[in-house]
C-alpha positions as CSV (number, residue, x, y, z in Angstrom):
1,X,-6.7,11.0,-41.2
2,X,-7.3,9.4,-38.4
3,X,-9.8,10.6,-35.7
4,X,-9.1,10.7,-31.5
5,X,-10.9,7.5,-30.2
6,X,-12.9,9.2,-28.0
7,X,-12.6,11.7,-24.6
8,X,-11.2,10.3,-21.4
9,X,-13.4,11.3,-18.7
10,X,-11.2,10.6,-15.9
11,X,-7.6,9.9,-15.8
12,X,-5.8,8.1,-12.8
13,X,-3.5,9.6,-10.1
14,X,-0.9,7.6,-8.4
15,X,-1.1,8.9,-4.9
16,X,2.3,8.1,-3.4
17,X,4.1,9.3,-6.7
18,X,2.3,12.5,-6.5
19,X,3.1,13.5,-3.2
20,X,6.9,11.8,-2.7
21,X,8.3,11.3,-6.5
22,X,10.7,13.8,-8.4
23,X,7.8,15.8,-9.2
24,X,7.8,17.9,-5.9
25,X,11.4,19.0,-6.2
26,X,11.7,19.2,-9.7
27,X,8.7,21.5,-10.6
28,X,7.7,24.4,-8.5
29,X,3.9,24.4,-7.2
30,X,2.5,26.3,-10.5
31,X,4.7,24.0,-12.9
32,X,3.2,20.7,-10.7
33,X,-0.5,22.6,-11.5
34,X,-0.3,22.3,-15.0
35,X,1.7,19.0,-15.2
36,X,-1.7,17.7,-13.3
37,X,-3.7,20.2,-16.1
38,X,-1.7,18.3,-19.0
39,X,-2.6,15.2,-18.4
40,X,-6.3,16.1,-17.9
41,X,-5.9,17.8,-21.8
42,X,-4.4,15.0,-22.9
43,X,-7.3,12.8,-21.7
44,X,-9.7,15.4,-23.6
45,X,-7.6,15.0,-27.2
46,X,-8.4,11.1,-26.8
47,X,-5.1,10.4,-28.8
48,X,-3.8,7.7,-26.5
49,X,-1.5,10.7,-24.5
50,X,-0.8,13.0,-27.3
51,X,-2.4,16.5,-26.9
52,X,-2.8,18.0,-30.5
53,X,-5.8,18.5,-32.6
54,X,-7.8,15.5,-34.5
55,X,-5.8,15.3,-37.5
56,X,-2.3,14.8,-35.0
57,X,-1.0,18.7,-35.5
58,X,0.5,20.5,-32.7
59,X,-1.6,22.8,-31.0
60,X,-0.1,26.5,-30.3
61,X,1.5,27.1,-27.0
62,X,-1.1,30.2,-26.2
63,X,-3.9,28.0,-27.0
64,X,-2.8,25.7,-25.2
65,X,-2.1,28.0,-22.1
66,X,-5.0,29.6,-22.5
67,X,-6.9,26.3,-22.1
68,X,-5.5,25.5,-18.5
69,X,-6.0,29.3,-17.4
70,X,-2.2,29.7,-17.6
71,X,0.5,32.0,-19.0
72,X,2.5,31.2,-21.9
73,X,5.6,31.3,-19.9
74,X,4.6,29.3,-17.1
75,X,3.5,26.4,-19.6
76,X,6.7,26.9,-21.9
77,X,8.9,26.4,-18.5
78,X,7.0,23.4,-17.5
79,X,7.2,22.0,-20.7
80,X,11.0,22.1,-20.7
81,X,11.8,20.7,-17.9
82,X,9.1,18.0,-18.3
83,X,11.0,17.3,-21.6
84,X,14.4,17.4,-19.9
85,X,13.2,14.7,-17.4
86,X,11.6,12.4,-20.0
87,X,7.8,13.3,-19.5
88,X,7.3,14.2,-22.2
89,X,8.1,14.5,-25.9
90,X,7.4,17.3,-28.7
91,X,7.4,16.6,-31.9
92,X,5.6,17.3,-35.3
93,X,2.6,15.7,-34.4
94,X,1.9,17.6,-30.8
95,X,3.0,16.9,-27.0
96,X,3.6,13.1,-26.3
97,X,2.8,12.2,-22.5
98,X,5.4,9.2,-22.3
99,X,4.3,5.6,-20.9
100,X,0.5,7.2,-21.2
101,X,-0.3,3.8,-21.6
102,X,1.3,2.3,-19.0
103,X,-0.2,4.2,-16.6
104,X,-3.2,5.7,-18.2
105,X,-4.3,3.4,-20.9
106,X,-6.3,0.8,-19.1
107,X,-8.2,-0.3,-21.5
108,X,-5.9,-0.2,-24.4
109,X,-3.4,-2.2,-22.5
110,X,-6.0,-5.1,-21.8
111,X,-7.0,-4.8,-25.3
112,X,-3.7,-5.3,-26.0
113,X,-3.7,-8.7,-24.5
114,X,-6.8,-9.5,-25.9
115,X,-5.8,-9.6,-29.7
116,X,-2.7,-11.1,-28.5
117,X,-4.3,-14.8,-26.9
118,X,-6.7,-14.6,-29.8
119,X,-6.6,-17.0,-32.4
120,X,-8.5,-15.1,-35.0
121,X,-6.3,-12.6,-34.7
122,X,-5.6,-11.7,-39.0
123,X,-1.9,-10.3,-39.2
124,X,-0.8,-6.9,-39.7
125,X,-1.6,-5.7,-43.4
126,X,-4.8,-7.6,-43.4
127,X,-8.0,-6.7,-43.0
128,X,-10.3,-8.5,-40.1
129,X,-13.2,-7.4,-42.4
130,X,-14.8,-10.6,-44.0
131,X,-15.8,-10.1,-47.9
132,X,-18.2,-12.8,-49.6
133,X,-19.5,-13.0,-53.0
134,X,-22.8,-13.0,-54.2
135,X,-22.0,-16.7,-55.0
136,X,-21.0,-17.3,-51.3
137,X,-23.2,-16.2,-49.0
138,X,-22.1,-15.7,-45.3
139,X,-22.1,-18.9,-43.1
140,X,-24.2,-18.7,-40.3
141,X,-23.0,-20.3,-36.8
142,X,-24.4,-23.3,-35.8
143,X,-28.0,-23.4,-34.1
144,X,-27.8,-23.7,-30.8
145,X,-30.9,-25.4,-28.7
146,X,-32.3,-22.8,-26.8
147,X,-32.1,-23.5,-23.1
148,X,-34.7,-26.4,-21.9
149,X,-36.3,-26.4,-18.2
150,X,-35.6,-29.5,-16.1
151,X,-38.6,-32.2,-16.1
152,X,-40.7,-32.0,-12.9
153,X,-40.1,-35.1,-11.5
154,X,-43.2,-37.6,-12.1
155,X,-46.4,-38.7,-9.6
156,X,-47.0,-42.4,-8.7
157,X,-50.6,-42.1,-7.6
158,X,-50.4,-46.2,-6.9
159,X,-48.0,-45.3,-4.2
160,X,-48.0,-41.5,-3.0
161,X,-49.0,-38.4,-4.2
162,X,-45.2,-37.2,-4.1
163,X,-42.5,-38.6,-5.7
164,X,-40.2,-40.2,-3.2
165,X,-36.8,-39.5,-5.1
166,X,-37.4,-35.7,-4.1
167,X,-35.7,-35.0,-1.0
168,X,-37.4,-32.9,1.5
169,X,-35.9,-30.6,4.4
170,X,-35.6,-32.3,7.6
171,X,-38.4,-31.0,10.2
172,X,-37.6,-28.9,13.0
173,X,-39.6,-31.1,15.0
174,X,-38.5,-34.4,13.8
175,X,-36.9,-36.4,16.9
176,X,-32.5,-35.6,17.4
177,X,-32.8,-32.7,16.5
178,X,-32.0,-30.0,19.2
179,X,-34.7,-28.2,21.1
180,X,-35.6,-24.3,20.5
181,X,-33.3,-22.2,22.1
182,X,-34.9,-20.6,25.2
183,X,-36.5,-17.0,24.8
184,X,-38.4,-16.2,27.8
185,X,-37.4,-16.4,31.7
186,X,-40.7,-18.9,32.2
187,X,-39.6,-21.7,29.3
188,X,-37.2,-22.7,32.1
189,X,-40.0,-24.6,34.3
190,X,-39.6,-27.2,32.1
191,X,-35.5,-27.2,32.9
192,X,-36.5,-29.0,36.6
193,X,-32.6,-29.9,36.7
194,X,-31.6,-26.1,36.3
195,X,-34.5,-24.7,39.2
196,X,-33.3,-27.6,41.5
197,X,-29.5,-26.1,41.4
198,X,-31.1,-22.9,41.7
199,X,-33.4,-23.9,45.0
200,X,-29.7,-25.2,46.2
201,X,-27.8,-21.8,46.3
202,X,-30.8,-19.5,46.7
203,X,-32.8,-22.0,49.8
204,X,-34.5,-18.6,51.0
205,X,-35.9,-17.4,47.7
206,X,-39.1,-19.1,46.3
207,X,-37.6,-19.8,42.7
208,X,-40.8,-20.7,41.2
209,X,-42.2,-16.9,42.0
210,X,-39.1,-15.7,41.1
211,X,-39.4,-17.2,37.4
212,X,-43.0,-15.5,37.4
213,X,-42.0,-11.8,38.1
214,X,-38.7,-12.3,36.3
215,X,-40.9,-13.1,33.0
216,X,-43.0,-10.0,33.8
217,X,-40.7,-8.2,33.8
218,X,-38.5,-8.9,30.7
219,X,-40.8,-10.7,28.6
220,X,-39.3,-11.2,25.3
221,X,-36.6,-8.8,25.7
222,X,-34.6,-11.2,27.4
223,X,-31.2,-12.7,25.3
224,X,-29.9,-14.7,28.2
225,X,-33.1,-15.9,30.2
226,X,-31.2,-18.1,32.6
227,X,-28.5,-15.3,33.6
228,X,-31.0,-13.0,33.9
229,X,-33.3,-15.3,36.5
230,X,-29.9,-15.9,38.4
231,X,-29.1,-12.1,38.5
232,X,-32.9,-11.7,39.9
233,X,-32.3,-14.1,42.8
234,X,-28.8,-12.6,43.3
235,X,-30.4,-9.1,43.9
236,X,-33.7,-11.1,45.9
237,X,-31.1,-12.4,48.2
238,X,-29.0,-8.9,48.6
239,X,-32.1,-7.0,49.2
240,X,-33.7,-9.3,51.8
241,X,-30.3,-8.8,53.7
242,X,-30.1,-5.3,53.5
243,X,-33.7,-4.6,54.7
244,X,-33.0,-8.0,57.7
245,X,-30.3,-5.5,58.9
246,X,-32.3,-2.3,58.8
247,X,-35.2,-3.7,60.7
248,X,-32.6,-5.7,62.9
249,X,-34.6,-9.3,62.3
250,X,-34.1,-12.2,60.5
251,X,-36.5,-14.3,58.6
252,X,-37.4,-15.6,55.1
253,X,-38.6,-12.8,52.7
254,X,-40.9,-12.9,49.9
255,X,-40.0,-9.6,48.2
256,X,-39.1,-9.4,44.9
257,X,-37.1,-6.7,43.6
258,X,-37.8,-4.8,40.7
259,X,-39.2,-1.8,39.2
260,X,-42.8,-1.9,41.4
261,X,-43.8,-0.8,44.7
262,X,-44.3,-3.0,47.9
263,X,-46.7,-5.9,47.7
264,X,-47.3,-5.7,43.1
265,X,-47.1,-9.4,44.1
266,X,-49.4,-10.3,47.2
267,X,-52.1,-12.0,44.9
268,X,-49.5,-14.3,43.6
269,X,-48.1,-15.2,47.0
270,X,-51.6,-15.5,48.3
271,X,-52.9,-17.9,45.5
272,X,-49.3,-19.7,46.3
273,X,-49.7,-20.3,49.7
């Protein structure tokens, strides 16, 4: 007889089905337990759906009960009414889950489809089995060439030392291409167009100190070096106000703000003036 093809380790649940279908109004919560149990046994038996023994017999109701921790007439009343509303089918071979394959059989239904597009497919009745005689040895398939590595392309020494056919990638240096992206708050000295619109709003601040303690202070932690030197002269400007009206004068001021105390920056201004 024919043996189970093997266990099914998992089977699939169908998520909206199980919580909205017929099943929830049809079957109280015990019967819908061992519905959920019989389809785990019948992934066990490995029988494509059918839950009997290897040689297809039926298996006894108690054993069967006693295999999902059940009594016999919980499973006998969930077995009739699963019979009455088509999901399932006794008969002398064991317990028939219908459309397992549909909705179980994954792989049987692909393979399936398989043998179907296959040419080679033999027909029913005859064997896929090849026999040869001693007279007729089996043919071999044709020798393939194994797989060859491309040729390295060849070395003029009369001209270069590399062959020109080879592409190479463009330098990030070579001329149109565009410049590094600025990291730091001091690349922008060389951006003379940018200061000069700076020098414009901010005629009280000393921009080119500014870009010095601005750098100081963010170094490389910067992302957006010219938004960040603008928000420093913004906050320059807002202190030099605040403390023009404490002390009640005017005047051009020097201060930086930032984290550091009062004059972190008189050798700079010295050295500048």
């Amino acid at each position: 007889m024919p043996r189970g093809r093997g266990r099914t380790t998992w089977i699939k649940l169908y998520c909206y089905g199980r919580l909205h279908g017929s099943i929830n109004y049809q079957l109280t919560q015990e019967e819908q337990s061992i519905w959920d149990k019989l389809l785990c046994m019948a992934g066990l038996c490995g029988l494509g759906g059918l839950i009997a023994d290897n040689d297809k017999r039926p298996l006894p109701h108690d054993y069967i009960a006693h295999e999902l921790h059940a009594s016999v007439e919980l499973l006998e009343s969930t077995l009739r009414k699963c019979e009455e509303e088509g999901r399932i089918v006794s008969d002398a071979e064991g317990i028939h889950i219908t459309n397992w394959r549909e909705y179980q059989g994954e792989y049987d239904r692909q393979k399936t489809y398989r043998e179907k597009d296959s040419p080679d497919t033999p027909p029913d009745g005859v064997s896929d089995t090849p026999s040869h005689t001693p007279s007729e040895p089996p043919t071999e398939p044709p020798s393939v060439a194994p797989f060859s590595k491309p040729v390295p392309p060849t070395v003029n020494s009369q001209q270069s030392t590399v062959n020109t056919s080879t592409r190479l990638p463009p330098s990030p240096l070579s001329p149109g291409k565009p410049q590094k992206r600025v990291l730091r708050v001091k690349d922008l000295k060389g951006d003379t167009e940018f200061l000069a619109t700076l020098k414009a709003k901010f005629p009280n601040q000393d921009i080119d100190l500014a870009v010095v303690a601005c750098d100081d202070h963010w170094g490389d932690r910067v992302k957006a070096p010219r938004k960040a030197l603008i928000n420093w002269l913004q906050k320059a400007k807002q202190y030099d106000t605040e403390r023009e009206v404490k002390n009640g004068r005017t005047g051009k001021s020097r201060s930086i703000p930032g984290n550091r105390p009062a004059g972190a920056f008189a050798d700079i201004e010295g050295e500048k003036d």
